[in-house]
C-alpha positions in Angstrom: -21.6 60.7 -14.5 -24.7 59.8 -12.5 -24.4 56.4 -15.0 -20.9 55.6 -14.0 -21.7 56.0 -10.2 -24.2 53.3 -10.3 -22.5 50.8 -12.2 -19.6 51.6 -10.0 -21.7 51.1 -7.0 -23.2 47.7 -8.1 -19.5 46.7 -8.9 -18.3 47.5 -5.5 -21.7 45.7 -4.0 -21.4 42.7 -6.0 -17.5 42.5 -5.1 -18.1 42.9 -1.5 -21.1 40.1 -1.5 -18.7 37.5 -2.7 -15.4 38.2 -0.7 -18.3 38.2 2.8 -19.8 34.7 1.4 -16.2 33.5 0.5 -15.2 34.2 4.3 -18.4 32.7 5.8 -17.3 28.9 4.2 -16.2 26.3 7.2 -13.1 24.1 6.7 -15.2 21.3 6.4 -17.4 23.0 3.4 -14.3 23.5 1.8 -13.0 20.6 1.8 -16.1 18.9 0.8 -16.2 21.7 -2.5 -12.8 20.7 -3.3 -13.0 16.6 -2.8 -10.6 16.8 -0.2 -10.1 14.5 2.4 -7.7 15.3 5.4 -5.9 12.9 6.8 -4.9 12.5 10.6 -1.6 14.1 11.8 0.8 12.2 13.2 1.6 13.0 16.6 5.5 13.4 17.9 5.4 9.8 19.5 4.0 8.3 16.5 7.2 10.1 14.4 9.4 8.7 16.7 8.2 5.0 17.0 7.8 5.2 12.8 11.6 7.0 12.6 13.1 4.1 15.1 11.4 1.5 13.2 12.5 2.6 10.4 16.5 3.0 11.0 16.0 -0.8 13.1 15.0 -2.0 9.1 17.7 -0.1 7.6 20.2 -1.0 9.7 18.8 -4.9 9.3 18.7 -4.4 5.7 22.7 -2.9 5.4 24.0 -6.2 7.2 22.5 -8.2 5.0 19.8 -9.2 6.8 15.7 -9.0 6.8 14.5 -6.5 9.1 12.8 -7.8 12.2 9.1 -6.2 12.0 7.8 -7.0 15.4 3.9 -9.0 13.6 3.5 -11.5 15.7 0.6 -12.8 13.0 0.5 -12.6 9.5 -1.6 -10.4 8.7 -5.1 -10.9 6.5 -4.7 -10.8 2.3 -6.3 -9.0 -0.1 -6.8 -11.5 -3.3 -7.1 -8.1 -5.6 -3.9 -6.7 -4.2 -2.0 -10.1 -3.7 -3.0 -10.6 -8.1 -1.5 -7.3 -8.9 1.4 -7.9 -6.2 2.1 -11.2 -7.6 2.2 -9.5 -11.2 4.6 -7.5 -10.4 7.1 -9.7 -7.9 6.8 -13.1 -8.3 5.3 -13.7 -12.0 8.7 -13.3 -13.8 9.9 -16.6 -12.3 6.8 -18.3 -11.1 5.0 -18.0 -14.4 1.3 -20.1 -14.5 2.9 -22.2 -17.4 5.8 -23.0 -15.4 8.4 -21.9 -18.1 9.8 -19.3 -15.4 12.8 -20.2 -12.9 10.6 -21.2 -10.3 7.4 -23.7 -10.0 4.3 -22.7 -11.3 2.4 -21.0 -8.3 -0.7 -20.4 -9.3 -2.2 -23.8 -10.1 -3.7 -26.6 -8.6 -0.6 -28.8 -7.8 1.6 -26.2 -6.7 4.4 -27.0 -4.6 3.2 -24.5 -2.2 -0.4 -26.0 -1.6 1.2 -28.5 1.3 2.5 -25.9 3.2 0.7 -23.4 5.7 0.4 -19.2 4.7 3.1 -19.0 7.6 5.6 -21.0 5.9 4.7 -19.6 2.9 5.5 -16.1 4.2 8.2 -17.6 6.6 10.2 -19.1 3.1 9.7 -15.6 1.6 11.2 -13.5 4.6 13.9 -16.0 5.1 14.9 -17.2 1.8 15.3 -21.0 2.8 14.2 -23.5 0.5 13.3 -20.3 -2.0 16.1 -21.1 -4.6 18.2 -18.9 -6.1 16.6 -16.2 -3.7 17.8 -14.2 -0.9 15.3 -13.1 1.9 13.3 -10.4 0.3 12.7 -7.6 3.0 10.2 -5.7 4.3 10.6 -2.8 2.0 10.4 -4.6 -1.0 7.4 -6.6 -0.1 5.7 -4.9 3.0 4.1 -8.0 5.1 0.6 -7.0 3.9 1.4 -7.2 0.5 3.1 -10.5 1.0 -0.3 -11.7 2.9 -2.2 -10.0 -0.2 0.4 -12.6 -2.5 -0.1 -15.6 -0.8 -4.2 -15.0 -0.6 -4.4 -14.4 -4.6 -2.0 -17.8 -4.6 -4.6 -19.8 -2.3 -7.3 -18.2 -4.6 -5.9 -19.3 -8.1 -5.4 -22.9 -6.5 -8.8 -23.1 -4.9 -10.2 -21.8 -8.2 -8.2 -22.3 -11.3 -9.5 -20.7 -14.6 
């Protein structure tokens, strides 16, 4: 009897010594034991602006057109990003071998190697002069992903392999 109060004793000690070091553990250690990393909360002014941007684009996009997105510059590309943007929206036509519907992007004479990254992204949001193409919106190509495109484009016609 003596036998089975000790073990239960040591039990109930061992039990208690991990539930009072389990409750001692900041957020931030947590976290850290986890790999978590929080991200900011939006605040209710943020949700709004975001919400009203977002029904603006909508809107845009259900009349046909491309949503106005209020960047006054283009923004900077990311050559890694633009290659695997380019992959996966332009290569079907604009193939390096040219065999696709459109020109050949991605080499040294490319019809787009006259023109500045704003036309570039201008011919893209607007469709003129993109044949066969209509304006491709925001929401299928965000405007950093289009910078990213046009920045692997530069890069393949700076440096062709």
């Amino acid at each position: 009897m003596h036998k089975r109060g000790s073990i239960l004793a040591i039990t109930f000690l061992s039990v208690l010594i991990v539930v009072v070091a389990c409750g001692r553990a900041s957020e931030d250690d947590i976290n850290k034991a986890l790999g978590i990393v929080p991200t900011a909360t939006l605040t209710d002014e943020q949700i709004a602006q975001a919400t009203e941007a977002a029904n603006a684009a909508a809107s845009a996009i259900a009349e046909g057109g491309t949503p106005d997105t209020g960047v006054a510059a283009m923004p900077v590309g990311d050559v890694r990003l633009g290659q695997q943007q380019f992959q996966f929206q332009c290569m079907a036509c604009h193939q390096p071998s040219g065999a696709g519907q459109g020109p050949a992007l991605t080499v040294p004479d490319s019809p787009v190697g006259d023109m500045t990254d704003q036309e570039l992204f201008d011919l893209v949001r607007t469709g003129e002069g993109h044949t066969g193409q209509q304006p491709i919106s925001t929401v299928r190509i965000s405007d950093t992903q289009l910078a990213a495109i046009i920045a692997y484009i530069r890069d393949q016609i700076a440096n062709p392999t």
